[in-house]
C-alpha positions in Angstrom: -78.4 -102.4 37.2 -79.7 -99.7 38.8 -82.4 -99.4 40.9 -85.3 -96.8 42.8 -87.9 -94.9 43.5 -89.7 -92.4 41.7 -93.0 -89.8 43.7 -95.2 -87.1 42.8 -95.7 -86.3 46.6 -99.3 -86.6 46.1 -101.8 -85.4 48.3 -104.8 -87.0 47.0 -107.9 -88.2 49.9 -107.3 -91.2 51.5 -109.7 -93.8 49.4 -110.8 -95.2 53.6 -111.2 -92.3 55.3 -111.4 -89.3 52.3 -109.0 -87.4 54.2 -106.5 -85.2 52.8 -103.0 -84.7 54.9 -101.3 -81.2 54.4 -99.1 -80.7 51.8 -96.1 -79.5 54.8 -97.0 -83.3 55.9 -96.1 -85.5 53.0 -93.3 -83.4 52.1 -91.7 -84.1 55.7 -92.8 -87.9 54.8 -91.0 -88.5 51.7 -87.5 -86.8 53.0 -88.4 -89.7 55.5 -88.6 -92.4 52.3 -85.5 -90.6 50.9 -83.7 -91.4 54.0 -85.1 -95.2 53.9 -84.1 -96.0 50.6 -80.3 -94.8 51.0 -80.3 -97.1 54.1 -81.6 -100.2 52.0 -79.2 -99.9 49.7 -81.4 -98.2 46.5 -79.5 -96.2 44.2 -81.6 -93.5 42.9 -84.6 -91.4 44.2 -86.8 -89.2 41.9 -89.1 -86.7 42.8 -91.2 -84.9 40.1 -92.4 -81.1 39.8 -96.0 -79.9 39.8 -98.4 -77.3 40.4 -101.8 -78.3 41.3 -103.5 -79.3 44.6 -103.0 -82.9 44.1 -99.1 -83.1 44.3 -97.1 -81.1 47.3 -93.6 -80.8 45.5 -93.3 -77.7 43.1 -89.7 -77.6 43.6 -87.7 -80.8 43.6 -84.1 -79.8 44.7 -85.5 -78.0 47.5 -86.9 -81.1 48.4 -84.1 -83.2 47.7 -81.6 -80.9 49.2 -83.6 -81.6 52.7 -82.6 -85.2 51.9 -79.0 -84.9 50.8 -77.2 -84.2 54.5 -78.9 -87.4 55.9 -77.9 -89.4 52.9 -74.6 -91.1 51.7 -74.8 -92.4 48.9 -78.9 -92.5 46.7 -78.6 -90.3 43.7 -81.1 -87.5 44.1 -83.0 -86.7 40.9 -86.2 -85.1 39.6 -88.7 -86.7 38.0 -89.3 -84.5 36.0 -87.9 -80.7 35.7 -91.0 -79.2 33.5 -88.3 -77.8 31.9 -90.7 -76.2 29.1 -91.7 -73.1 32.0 -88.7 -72.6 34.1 -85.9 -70.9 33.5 -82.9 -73.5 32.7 -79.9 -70.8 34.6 -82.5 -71.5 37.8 -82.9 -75.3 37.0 -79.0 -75.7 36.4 -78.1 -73.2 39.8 -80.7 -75.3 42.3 -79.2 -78.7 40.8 -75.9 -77.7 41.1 -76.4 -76.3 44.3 -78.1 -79.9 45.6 -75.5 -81.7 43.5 -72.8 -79.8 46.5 -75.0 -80.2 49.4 -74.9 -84.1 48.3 -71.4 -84.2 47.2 -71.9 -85.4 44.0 -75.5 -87.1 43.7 -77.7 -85.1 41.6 -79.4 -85.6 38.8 -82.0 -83.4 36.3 -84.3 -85.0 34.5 -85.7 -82.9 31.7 -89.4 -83.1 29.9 -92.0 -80.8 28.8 -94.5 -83.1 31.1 -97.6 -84.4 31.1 -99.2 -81.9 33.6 -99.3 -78.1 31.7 -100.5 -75.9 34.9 -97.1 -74.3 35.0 -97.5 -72.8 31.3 -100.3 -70.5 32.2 -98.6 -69.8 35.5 -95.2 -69.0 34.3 -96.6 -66.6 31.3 -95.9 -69.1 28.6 -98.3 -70.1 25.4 -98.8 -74.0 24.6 -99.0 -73.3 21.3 -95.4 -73.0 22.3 -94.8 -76.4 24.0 -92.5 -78.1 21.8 -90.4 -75.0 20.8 -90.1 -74.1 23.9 -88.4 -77.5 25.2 -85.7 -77.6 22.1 -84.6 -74.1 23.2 -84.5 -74.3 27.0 -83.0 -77.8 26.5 -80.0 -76.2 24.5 -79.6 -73.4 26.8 -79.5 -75.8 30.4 -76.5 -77.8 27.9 -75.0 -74.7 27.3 -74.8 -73.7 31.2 -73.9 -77.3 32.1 -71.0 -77.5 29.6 -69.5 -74.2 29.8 -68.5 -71.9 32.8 -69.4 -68.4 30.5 -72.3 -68.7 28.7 -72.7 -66.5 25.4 -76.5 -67.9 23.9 -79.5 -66.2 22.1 -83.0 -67.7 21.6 -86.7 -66.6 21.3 -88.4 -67.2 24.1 -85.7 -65.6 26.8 -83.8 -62.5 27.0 -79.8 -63.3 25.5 -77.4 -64.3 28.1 -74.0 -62.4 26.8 -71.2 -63.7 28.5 -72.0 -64.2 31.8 -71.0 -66.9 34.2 -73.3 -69.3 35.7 -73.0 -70.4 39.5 -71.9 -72.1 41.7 -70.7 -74.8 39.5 -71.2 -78.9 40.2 -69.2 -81.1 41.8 -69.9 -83.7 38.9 -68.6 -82.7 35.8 -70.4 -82.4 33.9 -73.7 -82.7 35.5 -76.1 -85.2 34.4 -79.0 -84.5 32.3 -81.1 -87.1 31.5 -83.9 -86.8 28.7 -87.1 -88.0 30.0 -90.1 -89.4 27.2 -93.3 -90.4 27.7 -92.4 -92.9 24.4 -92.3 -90.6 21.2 -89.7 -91.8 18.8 -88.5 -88.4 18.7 -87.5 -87.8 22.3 -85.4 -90.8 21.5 -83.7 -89.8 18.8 -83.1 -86.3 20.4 -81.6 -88.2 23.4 -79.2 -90.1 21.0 -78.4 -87.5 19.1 -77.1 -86.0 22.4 -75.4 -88.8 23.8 -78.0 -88.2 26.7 -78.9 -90.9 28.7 -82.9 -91.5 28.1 -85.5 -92.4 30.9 -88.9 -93.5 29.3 -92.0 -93.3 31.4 -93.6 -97.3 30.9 -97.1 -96.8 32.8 -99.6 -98.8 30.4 -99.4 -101.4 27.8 -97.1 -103.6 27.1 -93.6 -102.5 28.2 -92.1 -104.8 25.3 -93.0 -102.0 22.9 -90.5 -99.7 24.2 -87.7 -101.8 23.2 -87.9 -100.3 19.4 -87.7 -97.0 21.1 -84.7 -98.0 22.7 -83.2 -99.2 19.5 -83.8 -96.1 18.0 -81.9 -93.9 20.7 -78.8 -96.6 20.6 -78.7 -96.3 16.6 -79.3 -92.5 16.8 -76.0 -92.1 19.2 -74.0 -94.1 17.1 -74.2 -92.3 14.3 -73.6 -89.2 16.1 -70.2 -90.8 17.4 -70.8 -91.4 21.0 -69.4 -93.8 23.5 -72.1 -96.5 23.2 -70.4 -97.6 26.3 -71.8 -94.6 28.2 -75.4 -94.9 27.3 -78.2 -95.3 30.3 -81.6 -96.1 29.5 -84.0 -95.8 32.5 -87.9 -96.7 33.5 -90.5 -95.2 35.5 -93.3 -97.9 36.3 -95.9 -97.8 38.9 -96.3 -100.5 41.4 -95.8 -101.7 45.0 -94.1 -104.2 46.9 -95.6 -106.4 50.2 -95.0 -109.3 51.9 -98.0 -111.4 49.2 -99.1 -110.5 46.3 -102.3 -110.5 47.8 -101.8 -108.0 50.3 -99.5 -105.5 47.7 -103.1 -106.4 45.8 -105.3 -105.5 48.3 -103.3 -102.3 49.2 -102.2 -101.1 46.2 -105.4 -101.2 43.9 -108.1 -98.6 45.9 -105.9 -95.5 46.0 -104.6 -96.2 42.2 -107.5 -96.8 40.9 -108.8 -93.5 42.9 -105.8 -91.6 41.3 -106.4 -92.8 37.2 -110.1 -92.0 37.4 -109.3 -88.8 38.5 -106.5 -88.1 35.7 -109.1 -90.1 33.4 -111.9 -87.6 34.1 -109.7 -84.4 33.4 -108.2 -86.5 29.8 -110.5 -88.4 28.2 -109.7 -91.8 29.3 -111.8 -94.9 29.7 -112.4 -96.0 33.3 -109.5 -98.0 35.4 -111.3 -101.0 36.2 -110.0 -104.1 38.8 -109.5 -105.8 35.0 -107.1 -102.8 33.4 -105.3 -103.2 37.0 -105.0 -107.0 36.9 -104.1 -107.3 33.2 -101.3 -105.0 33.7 -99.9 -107.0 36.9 -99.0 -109.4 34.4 -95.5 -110.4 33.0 -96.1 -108.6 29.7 -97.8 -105.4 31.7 -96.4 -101.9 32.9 -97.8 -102.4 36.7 -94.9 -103.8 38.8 -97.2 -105.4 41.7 -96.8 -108.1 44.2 -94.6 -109.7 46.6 -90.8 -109.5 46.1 -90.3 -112.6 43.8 -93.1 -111.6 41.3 -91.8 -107.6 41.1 -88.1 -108.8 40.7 -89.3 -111.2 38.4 -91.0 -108.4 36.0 -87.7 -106.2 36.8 -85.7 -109.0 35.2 -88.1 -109.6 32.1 -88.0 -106.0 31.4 -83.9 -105.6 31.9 -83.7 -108.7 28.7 -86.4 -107.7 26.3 -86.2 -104.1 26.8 -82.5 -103.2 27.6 -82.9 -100.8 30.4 -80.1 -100.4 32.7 -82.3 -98.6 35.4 -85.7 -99.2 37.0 -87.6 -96.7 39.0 -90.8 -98.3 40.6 -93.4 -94.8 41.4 -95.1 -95.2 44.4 -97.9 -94.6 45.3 -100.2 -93.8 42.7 -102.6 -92.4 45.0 -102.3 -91.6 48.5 -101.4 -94.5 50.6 -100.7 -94.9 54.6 -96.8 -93.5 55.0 -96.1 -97.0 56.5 -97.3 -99.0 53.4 -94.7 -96.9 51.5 -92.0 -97.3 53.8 -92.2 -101.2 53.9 -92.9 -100.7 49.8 -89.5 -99.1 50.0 -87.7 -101.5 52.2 -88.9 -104.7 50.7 -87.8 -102.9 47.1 -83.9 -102.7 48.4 -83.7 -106.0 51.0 -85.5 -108.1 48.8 -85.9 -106.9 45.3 -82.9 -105.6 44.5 -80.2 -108.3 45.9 -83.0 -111.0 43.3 -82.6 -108.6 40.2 -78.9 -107.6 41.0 -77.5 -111.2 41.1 -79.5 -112.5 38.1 -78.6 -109.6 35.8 -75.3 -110.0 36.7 -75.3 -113.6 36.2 -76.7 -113.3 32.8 -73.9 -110.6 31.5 -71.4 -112.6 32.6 -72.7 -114.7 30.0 -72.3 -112.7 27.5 -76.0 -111.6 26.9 -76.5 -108.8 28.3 -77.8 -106.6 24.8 -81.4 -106.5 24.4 
């Protein structure tokens, strides 16, 4: 059982004091939380891609390559590539470059995501959006699989057999498949023997375990080692030393954040009830002292079957030292609780969900 950390480097105002620290800031502050988690003994950390105000990080494996020479041994991964609007030689090229700067610890995670500024600012139409994905998808395979790539598609110029370098140190390189839940992005994943990370932010996280059905049955039939197969989750949440205080921390700045993505989509306000009914045992929000957020770690590991958990924080913009202690309470405390009792329970011969 794997488990980490996923951010969007957020710059968002500070819900106390309404100001905003510089992007050049936070970036320097989560290479700091990179750095954190390798020393507590995490196992992976994600860092997503956007290109709006709110969020610093536009280009994960620079990011992550800042962190690779002062780690040893955290997986470094994105969270996602908006794979969609960027050109999968470059995507493939910076992660195999990070994957030798780490020595073997990178990671892509692909996804059109949830965030479409970079379509308008790369040149490309949403009318597109899907299309797009299947195509880029199949060419960063291509490149990852072979050294000399022969490939034609519609939306980029033919790449007639040309090499693509410098090559990783992992062969092959992973690619994971990232969903926001779509039964589709499962089956996709299946079909490719991919392993599949599913982004569980809202509702009941129990629902996802048909999805996850779906991928296993999908890669069977497609004749791939079921052995191999990694299913992942990105949750929000926060770790302190009471639930009170990961509470009282934890709830302004997210509640900040949700209002503002609520606004731009259509979404009904995030009250103190949404927040509280999610901190639940059958809810997507993984907040509270150590016991309670390993205890909702375990719950979803049984029902759900994932194999590794990624807890995003923050939300909003949060005081660098809340995240830090988030971080170390997530691999002193957390971690050894879920390891141990997931263990325990395979060793009994239960460990399918």
């Amino acid at each position: 059982m794997e488990i980490g950390i996923t951010t969007f480097v957020e710059t968002t105002p500070d819900v106390e004091t309404g100001k905003v620290i510089s992007h050049a800031e936070r970036l320097r502050e989560v290479v700091e939380e990179i750095v954190l988690a390798d020393q507590v003994g995490l196992d992976v950390f994600g860092v997503g891609e956007h290109h709006r105000q709110d969020y610093a990080c536009s280009a994960p494996a620079v990011l992550l390559a800042a962190a690779a020479s002062q780690t040893k041994q955290i997986r470094l991964t994105s969270a996602v590539s908006v794979l969609s609007s960027y050109d999968p030689v470059r995507v493939f090229q910076e992660f195999s470059t990070l994957d030798a700067i780490s020595n073997g610890r990178a990671e892509i995670m692909a996804g059109r995501g949830s965030f479409i500024e970079s379509f308008p600012l790369f040149g490309y139409d949403l009318e597109d959006y899907d299309e797009l994905f299947d195509e880029k998808l199949d060419l960063l395979l291509q490149i990852r699989d072979s050294e000399i790539v022969n490939w034609n598609g519609k939306h980029r110029p033919a790449i007639q057999n040309r090499g693509v370098y410098p090559r990783p140190v992992q062969d092959p390189l992973p690619v994971w498949i990232a969903s926001g839940g779509t039964p589709q992005s499962a089956v996709r994943a299946g079909i490719l023997g991919l392993p599949l990370v599913l982004a569980i932010i809202g509702g009941s996280p129990i629902r996802f375990a048909s999805l996850v059905k779906l991928y296993k049955k999908a890669a069977k039939q497609a004749g791939h080692d079921m052995s191999k197969l990694k299913v992942a989750s990105h949750s929000h949440g926060f770790v302190a030393e009471s639930t009170d205080i990961a509470v009282e921390k934890f709830f302004p700045p997210t509640q900040a954040a949700m209002n503002v993505l609520g606004r731009e989509r259509g979404w009904g306000e995030y009250t103190r009830s949404t927040f509280d009914s999610a901190r639940s045992l059958e809810g997507a929000l993984y907040v509270g002292d150590a016991n309670t957020v390993a205890e909702k770690i375990i719950y979803l590991r049984k029902n759900v079957g994932i194999t590794r958990f990624m807890l995003h924080v923050p939300v909003g913009s949060m005081p660098h030292e809340d995240v830090m202690k988030a971080i170390e309470l997530l691999g002193t405390e957390v971690a050894p609780i879920v390891r141990a009792e997931i263990a325990k329970w395979e060793a009994g011969g239960e460990g399918e969900a």
